[in-house]
C-alpha positions in Angstrom: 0.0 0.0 0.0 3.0 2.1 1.0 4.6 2.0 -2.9 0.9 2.8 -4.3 0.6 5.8 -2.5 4.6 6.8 -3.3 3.6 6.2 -6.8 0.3 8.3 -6.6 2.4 10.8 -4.7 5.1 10.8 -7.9 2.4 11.5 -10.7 0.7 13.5 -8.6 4.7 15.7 -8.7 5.2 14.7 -12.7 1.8 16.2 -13.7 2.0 19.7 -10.9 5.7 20.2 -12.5 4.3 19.1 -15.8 1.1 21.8 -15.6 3.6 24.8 -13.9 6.4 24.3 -17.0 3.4 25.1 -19.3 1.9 27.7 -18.0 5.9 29.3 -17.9 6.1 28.5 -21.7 2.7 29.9 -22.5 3.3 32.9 -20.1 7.1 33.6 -22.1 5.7 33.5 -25.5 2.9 35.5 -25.1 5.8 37.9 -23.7 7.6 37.2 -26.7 4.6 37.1 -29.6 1.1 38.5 -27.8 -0.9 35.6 -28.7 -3.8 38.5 -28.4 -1.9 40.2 -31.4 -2.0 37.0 -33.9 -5.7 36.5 -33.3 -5.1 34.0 -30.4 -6.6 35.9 -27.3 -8.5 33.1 -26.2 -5.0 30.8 -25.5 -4.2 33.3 -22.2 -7.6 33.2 -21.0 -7.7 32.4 -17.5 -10.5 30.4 -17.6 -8.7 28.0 -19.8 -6.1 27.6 -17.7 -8.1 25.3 -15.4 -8.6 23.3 -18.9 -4.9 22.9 -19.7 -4.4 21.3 -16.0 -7.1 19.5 -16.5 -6.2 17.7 -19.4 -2.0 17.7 -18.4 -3.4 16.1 -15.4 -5.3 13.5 -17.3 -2.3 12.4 -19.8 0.1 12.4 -16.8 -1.9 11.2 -13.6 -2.4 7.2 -13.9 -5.4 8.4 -11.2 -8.0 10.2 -13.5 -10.3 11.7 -11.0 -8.0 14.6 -10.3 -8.5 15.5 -14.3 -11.9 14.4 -14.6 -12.8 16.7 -11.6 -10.7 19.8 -13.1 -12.8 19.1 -16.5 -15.9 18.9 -14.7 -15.1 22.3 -12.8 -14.2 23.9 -16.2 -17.6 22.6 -17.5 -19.1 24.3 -14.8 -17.8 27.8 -15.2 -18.0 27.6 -19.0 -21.8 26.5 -19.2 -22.3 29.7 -21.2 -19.9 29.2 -23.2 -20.9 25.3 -24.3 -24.6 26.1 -24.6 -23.6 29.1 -27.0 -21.6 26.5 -28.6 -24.3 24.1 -28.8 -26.9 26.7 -29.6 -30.5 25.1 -29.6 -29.2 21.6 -29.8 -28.7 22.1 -25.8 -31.9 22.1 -24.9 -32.1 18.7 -25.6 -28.6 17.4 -25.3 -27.9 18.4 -21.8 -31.1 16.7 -20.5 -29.7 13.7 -22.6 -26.2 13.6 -21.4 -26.8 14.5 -17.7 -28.9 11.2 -17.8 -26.6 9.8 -19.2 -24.1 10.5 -17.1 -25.9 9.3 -14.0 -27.0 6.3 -15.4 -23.6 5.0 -16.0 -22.3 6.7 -12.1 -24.8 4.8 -10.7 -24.2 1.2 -12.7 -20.8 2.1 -11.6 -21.7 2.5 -7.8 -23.6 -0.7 -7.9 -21.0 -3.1 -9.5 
């Protein structure tokens, strides 16, 4: 149990040091280029940040609830956003996906 947790501990290191070394590199070349000045503004949005950890944390972190969490938090604050996206298709699709969704949490809970 001790070298499971060490190992949990480790990714948990990989994907922080993994997620920081990004945001240095994204924070240096929009220094460097103004990704707002090549039509990019949305890249140093700080709502997307929480969407760049979420997914570093979900290629790096053999544990997936830390990313799915993030992406779910990032769903969250961007609701406007994804129903603008979806336009009138999310009237019905986020009925459809939210049962869904806890259909298949609560076959999981009751395996």
């Amino acid at each position: 149990m001790s070298a499971a947790k060490a190992n949990n501990n480790r990714d948990t290191y990989k994907a922080t040091a993994i997620t920081l070394i990004a945001f240095g590199i994204l924070y240096l070349v929009d220094k460097l280029v103004h990704f707002s000045a090549i039509g990019l503004p949305w890249v140093m949005n700080k709502d997307n940040f929480l969407l760049y950890t979420a997914v570093i944390f979900l290629l790096f972190k053999h544990d997936k609830s830390v990313g799915l969490v993030l992406i779910g938090l990032w769903l969250i604050l961007n609701f406007g956003l994804i129903t603008a996206l979806l336009g009138t298709m999310s009237a019905y699709l986020l009925p459809l996906a939210l049962l869904v969704l806890g259909i298949i949490l609560y076959w999981l809970s009751t395996r």
